[in-house]
N, C-alpha and C positions, 0 to 999 in steps of 0.2 A: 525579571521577565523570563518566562519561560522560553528552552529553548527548541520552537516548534520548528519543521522541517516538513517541508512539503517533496516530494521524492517520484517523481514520473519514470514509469517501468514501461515499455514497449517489446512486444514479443512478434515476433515476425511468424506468419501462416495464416490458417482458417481460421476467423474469432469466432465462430461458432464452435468450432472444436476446440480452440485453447478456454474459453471462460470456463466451462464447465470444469476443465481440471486444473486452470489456476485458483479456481474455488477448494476445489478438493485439496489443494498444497496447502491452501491457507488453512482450511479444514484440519489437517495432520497438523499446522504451525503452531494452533492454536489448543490443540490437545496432548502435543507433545510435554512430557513431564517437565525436559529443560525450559521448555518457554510459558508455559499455560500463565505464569504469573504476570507477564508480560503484558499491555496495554495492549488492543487495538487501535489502528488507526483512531483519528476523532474521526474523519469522512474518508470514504471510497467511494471513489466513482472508477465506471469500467467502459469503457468505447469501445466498441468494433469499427475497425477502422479500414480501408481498403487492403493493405498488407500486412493484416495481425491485429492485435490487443493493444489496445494501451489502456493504462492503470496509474490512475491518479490518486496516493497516499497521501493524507496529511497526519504528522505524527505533532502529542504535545511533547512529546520529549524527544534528546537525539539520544539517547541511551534504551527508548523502547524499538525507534526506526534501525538503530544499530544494528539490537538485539532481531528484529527482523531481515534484515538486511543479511546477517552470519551467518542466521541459522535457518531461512528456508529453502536452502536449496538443494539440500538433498529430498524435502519434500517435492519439490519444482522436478527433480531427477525421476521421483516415485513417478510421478503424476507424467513420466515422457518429455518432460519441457525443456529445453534448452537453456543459456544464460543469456536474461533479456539484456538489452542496451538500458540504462539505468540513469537519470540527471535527478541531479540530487538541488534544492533552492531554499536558502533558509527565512522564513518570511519575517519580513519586518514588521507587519500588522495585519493583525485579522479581522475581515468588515473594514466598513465602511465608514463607521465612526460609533457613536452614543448609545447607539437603541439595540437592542437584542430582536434576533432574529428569528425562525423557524426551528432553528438545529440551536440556540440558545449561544452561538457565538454572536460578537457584534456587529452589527450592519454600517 
């Protein structure tokens, strides 16, 4: 079995002013030469929440959330962002059971 990770990131401020350049961090993460090989998440989703951002990663690997996790924060730095509060959940199944879904995981 794979071994996926689900990884919730909360930034504390304005989420109208943080998404936009925690986008741009991903942006540089994802173009940077050390990591471009690197998987993205399977899903993000992004909340504005009354006190900041929160960021919901599901990784299929823990060697790609790692490799996220090490290495974007000097882009977090470019983009002004601080070092969010971070809980990390390693999921024990994904869906709901038998049938495939919208996003082609299982329901």
């Amino acid at each position: 079995m794979p071994d996926e990770m689900m990884v919730l990131i909360r930034f504390g401020g304005n989420a109208d002013d943080l998404l936009p350049r925690y986008l741009g961090a991903v942006k540089r993460w994802r173009e940077d030469e050390a990591t471009k090989d690197f998987a993205p998440p399977l899903m993000a989703a992004h909340m504005k929440t009354e006190d900041g951002l929160l960021v919901m990663n599901l990784w299929a690997t823990d060697e790609d959330h790692k490799n996220f996790g090490f290495k974007v924060g000097p882009h977090l730095q470019a983009e002004g962002i601080t070092r969010p509060w971070v809980e990390h959940f390693p999921i024990a199944q994904l869906g709901w059971g038998a049938t495939v879904g919208a996003a082609g995981l299982s329901e």
